[in-house]
Every structure is written in C-alpha cells, then in structure tokens.
N, C-alpha and C positions, 0 to 999 in steps of 0.2 A: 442511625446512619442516614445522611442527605442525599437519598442515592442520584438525584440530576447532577449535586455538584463533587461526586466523588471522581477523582479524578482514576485513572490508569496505574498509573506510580503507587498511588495508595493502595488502590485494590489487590495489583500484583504484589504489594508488602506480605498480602495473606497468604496461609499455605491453601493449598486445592481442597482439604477438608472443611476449611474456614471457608472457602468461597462457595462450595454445596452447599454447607448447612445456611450458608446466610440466603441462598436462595430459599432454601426449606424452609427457612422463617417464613417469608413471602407467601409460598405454598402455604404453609398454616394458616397466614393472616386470611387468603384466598378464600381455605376451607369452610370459612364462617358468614361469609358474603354472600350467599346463592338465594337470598329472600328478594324478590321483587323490587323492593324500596335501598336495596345495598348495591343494584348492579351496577352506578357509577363506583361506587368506590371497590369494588370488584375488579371490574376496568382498571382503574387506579393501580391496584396489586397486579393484576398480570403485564402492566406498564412498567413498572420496577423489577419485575424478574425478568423482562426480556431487559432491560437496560442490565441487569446483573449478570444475565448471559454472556448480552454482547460485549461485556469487557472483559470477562471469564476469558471469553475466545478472541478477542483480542490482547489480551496478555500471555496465554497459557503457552506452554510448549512443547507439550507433549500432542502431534496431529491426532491421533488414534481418539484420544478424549475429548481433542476438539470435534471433530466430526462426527461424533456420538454428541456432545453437547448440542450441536446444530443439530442434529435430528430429534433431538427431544424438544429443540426450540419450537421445530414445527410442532411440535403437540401441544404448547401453550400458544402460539401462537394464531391455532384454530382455535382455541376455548377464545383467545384474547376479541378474534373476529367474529364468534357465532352471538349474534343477539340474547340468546337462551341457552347459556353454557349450562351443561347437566353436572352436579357436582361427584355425579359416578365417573364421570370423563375425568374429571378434576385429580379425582382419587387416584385414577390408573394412572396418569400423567406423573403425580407428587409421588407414588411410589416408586416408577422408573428414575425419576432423578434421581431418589434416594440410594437406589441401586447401581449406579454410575460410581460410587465410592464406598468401600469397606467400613471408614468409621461412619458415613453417614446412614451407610446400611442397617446400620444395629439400633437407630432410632427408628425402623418400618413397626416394630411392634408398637412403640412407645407413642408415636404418631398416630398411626394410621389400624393399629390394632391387631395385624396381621399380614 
C-alpha cells in the first residue's frame, strides 16, 4: 500500500478493522527498527502510521473512536519526536491500538505475546 498517495475515498473503502490492523502492520514493521543504524527508517514507520491515523480520523464516523484514536495518536507521536524511542514505549503504545478494536484485539497474543 503507497501510503503518501493513498487517497481518503480509498482508505474509507476499508472497514475500521482493516484500517487498525493496517496500522498494526506499521507497528510491527516499527517493532523491528529500534537498532541504532534503523532509526531513519523507524522515523519512516512512525510517518506512515500517523499518515494512517490521520485519514482514519479523517474518514471515520463514529466521534468516540476518533477521539480515542487522537489520543493514541499522541503516543506515537512522542515516540515519532523522542531522538531515542524506547521500544518498551513502542510496545505499550502497539498494544493500546490493538485494543481500540475487538477483532484487532485477538492479535495482542499473536503480536505482542501477551
């Protein structure tokens, strides 16, 4: 997925569990990045999930989930600013979103181990 050129109309094609878990993908890719020599493309990933956010909640319709979404946005959005993102931060962050939707919920084991 081209996430700079994906448009709105597209994204909102998805249902709200398609559009979690394609963040969670994101989060995975993130997961793997926290060595010294990865943190550009670290950077990279946390650029793509606030771009996936912010069309999330700019399509979405339901307030309650957007304004939950924003607030988890802030938590990537500090990891996205700190020079020396800790991937224990990372962790707590990729499971809150997880947790933000039921089917995406039942991948916290699968992912993240617990």
């Amino acid at each position: 997925m081209q996430h700079a050129s994906l448009s709105a109309e597209r994204w909102s094609a998805l249902t709200m569990e398609q559009q979690i878990l394609s963040v969670a993908n994101e989060m995975n890719r993130a997961s793997k990045l926290f060595s010294l020599e990865d943190r550009g493309r670290l950077a990279n990933c946390y650029e793509r999930i606030l771009r996936l956010v912010d069309l999330t909640v700019e399509t979405g319709t339901k307030p309650t989930f957007r304004r939950e979404l924003l607030r988890w946005r802030d938590l990537v959005a500090a990891l996205y600013l700190d020079p020396n993102p800790e991937s224990a931060q990372h962790r707590v962050a990729f499971k809150a979103l997880l947790q933000l939707n039921p089917v995406a919920a039942r991948q916290i084991q699968l992912v993240l181990g617990g």
